[in-house]
N, C-alpha and C positions, 0 to 999 in steps of 0.2 A: 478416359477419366482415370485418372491416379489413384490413388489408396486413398490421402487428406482429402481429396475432395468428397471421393463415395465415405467417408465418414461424415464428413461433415454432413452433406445431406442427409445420410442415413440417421443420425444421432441430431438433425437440427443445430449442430453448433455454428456458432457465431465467432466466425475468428476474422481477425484484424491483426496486422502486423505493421511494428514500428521498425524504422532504420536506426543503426546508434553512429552519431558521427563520431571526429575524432578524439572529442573532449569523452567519449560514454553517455555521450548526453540522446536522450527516445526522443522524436516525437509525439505522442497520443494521437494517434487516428481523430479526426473529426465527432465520429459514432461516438465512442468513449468518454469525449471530452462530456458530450452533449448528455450521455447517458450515466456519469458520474456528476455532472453541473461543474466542471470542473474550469476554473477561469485562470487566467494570466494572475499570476502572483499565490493561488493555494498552492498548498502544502497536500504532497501526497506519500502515501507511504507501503513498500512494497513487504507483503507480510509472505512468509513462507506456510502454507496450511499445511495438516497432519499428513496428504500424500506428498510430500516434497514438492509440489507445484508455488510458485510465486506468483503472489496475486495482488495485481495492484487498488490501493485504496484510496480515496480520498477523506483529507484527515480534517477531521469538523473542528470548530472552535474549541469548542469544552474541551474535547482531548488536548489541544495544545495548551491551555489554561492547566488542565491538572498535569502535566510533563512539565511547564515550569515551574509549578507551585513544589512538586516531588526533585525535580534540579535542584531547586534551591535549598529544601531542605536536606537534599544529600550534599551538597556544599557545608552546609552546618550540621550535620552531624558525620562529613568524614565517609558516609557510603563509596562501598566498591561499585564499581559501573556495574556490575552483573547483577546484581541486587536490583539494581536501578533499575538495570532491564526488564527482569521479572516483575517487577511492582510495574512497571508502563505497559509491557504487556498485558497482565490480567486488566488493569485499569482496561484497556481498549477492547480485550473480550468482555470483558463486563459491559460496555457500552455498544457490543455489536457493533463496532466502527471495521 
């Protein structure tokens, strides 16, 4: 038995692993799709957490409703995109997405 695996068992982690072809493009494992509700056509979004780990999310309506309602008003008043980002980000901590 390797090291990944006596962790895994050791720690109970649950790991699945995607292929990326040659667009960059993942598959989602079956598990995740199923364990996220995640269907052909949502929108997902991979956030970086506080340990430098990337975690993938699945992005619920209301967020994408308040990301364009905040687009559009950064269109109208002129916003720099990093602004933008900070306000979309808290927006999505604030909603635990």
């Amino acid at each position: 038995m390797d090291t990944k695996e006596t962790l895994i068992k050791y720690y109970r982690i649950v790991y699945y692993m995607g292929i990326v072809t040659r667009k960059y493009q993942i598959t989602i494992p079956p598990e995740v799709r199923k364990s996220l509700n995640i269907r052909i056509g949502d929108r997902v979004e991979i956030v970086r957490n506080e340990r430098g780990e990337f975690v993938l999310k699945k992005v619920e309506e209301n967020v994408d409703e308040y990301i364009r309602v905040l687009e559009d008003a950064a269109g109208a008043l002129k916003m720099d995109r990093e602004k933008l980002k900070e306000i979309q980000k808290a927006i999505g901590e604030s909603l635990h997405v």
